[in-house]
N, C-alpha and C positions, 0 to 999 in steps of 0.2 A: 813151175810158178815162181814168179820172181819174189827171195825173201822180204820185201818190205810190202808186199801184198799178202802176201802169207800170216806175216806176223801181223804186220799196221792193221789192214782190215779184222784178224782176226781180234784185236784188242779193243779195238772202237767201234766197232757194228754200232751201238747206239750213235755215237755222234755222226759218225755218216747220218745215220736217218735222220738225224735232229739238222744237221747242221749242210746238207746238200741244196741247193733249189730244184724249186720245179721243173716246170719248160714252158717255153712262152705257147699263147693258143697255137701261131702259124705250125706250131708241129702238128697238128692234128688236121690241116689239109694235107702238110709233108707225107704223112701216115696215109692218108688217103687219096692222093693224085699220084704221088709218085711212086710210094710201094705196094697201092692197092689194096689194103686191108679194110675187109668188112668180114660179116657175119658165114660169107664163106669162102674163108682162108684160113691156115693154120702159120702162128709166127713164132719163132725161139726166140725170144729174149736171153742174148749168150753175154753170158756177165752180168745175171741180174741185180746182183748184190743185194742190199735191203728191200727191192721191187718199189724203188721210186719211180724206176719210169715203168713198171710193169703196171703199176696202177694207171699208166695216162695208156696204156696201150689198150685197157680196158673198154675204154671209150669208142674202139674201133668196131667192139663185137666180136674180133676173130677169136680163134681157141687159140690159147696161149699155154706157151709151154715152157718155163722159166729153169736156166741152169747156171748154177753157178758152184767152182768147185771150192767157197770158204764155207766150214760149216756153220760158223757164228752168223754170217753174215747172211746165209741160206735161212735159221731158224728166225731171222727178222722178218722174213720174206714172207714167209708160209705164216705169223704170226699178222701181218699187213695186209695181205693179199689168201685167203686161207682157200678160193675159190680157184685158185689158180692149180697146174699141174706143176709143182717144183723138183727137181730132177738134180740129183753131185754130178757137176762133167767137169769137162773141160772143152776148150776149143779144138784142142787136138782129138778130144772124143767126147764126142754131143753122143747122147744117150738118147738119139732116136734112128729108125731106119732111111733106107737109099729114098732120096725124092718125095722125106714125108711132108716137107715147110715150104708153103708161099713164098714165106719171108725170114729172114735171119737180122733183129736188129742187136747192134753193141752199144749201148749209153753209157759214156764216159769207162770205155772200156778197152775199146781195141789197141790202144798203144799197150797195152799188158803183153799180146797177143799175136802181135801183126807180124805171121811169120809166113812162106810158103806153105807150110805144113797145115797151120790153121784156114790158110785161103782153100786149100785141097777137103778139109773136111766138109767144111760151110759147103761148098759145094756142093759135094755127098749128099748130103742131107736138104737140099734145093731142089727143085721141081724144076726142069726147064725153063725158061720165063720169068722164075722165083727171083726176088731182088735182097741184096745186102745192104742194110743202110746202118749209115754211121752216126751217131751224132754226139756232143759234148757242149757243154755249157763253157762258155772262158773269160773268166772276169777281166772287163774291160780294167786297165792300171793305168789308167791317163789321170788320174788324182795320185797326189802326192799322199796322201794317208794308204790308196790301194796298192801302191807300188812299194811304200813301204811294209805290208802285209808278207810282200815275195820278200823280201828284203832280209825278215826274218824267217824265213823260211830256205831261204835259197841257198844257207851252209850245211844243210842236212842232206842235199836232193841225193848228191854217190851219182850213182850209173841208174837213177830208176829211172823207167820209161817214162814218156810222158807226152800229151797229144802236142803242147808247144816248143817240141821240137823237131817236131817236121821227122821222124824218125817213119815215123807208121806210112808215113807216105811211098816209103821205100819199094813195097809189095807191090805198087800199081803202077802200069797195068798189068794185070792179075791174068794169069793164063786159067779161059773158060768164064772169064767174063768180063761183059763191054767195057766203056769207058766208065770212067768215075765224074760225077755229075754235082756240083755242091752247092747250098744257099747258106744263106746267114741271116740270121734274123735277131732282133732288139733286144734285151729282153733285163728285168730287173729284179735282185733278190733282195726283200724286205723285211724287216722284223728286229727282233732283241737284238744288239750289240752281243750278247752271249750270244745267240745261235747264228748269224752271220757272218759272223770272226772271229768268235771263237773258238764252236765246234766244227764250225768251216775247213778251220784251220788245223785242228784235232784231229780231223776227219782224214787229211792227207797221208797218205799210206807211211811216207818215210820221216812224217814227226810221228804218228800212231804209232809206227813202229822204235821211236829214241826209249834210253832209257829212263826214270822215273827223272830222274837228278834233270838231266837234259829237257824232257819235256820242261818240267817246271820252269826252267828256264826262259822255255819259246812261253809259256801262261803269263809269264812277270811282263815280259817285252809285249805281249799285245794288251795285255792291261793294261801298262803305261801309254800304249799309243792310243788307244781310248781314252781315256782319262785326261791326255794332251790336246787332242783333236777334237774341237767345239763341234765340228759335225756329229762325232759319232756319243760326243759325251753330254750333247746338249738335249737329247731328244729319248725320248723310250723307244724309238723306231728307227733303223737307218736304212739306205735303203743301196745296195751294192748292185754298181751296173756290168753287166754280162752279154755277152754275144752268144749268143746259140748257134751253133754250126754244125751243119746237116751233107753228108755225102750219100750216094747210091749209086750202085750198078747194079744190070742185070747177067743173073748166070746164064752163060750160052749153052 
């Protein structure tokens, strides 16, 4: 696992949950026209992390089977979601048998992951016919306040993975399974200026993972950008616009 997942999620498991969005409704036909999930299908949610999207995967009826190898971030999980089966893996080893899942989805996870070794196991653990789907929220930065958000962020990143760098794309086409197939969809995060951009931004693995001196540093720079910016400092509500982006294939 890479150390700023390791360490960063394992220090802020709350602000993840506080401070991630939802997913707009179009995932909830995605879930159901293109990876087929209802009431009899069984789906991994691989990299569940605090089981934000495991709670929307709920919706579908399948039996869900949640793994993620942070323990903090696991004990959010089962603590959110207590009805779910929550399982320590990893992607290189899913803690279930050959050909038991429908489905295998990663939300805002795969660029952790996206190695041959993990496309091999996903498989494993796929039924014939079973499909991989991907998906990730990405906040849109065509506002000068949202690109200054990266702005401050963007002296900390190192070598961490991450989905807007096109890195994860590497593995496909995936041997033992089709083409990869993608939508996009609209979609908006609303609420506190604290939980939007702050823990938003707390929440990212390789500021979660700085040290105390450091973070405070990136706390002062986004408090002054709130406090500057009449959008975000005029209102009790702001409302941060995001792309939702969805891939799938199916295993051969």
């Amino acid at each position: 696992m890479h150390q700023a997942a390791a360490t960063g999620f394992a220090k802020e498991a709350q602000a993840y949950a506080r401070g991630r969005p939802e997913y707009p409704a179009a995932v909830d036909r995605w879930l159901r026209d293109d990876l087929h999930l209802d009431a009899t299908r069984t789906v991994v949610d691989l990299g569940a992390g605090t089981g934000k999207f495991t709670r929307r995967l709920l919706t579908t009826g399948a039996n869900i089977v949640a793994v993620e190898p942070v323990e903090e971030m696991l004990a959010q999980l089962t603590r959110a979601v207590p009805e779910v089966a929550a399982r320590r893996g990893t992607a290189e080893a899913i803690p279930l048998g050959d050909r038991a899942a429908d489905a295998v989805v990663c939300a805002q996870a795969f660029h952790w992951f996206a190695t041959p070794a993990a496309l091999k196991e996903i498989r494993r653990v796929l039924r014939p016919g079973g499909s991989l789907g991907l998906i990730w929220n990405v906040r849109d930065e065509s506002s000068d306040w949202a690109a200054a958000m990266t702005a401050i962020m963007a002296p900390y990143e190192g070598n961490t993975p991450r989905y807007c760098s096109g890195e994860w794309r590497r593995v496909f086409p995936a041997a033992g399974f089709g083409p990869l197939r993608e939508k996009y969809f609209p979609h908006v995060h609303t609420g506190p200026s604290e939980q939007v951009i702050m823990d938003r931004v707390l929440s990212v693995s390789f500021i979660a993972a700085l040290e105390p001196r450091q973070q405070q540093g990136v706390v002062a720079r986004l408090r002054d950008l709130i406090a500057t910016t009449p959008a975000l400092s005029g209102s009790p509500a702001v409302s941060v616009p995001y792309q939702t982006c969805v891939f799938s294939c199916v295993r051969e």
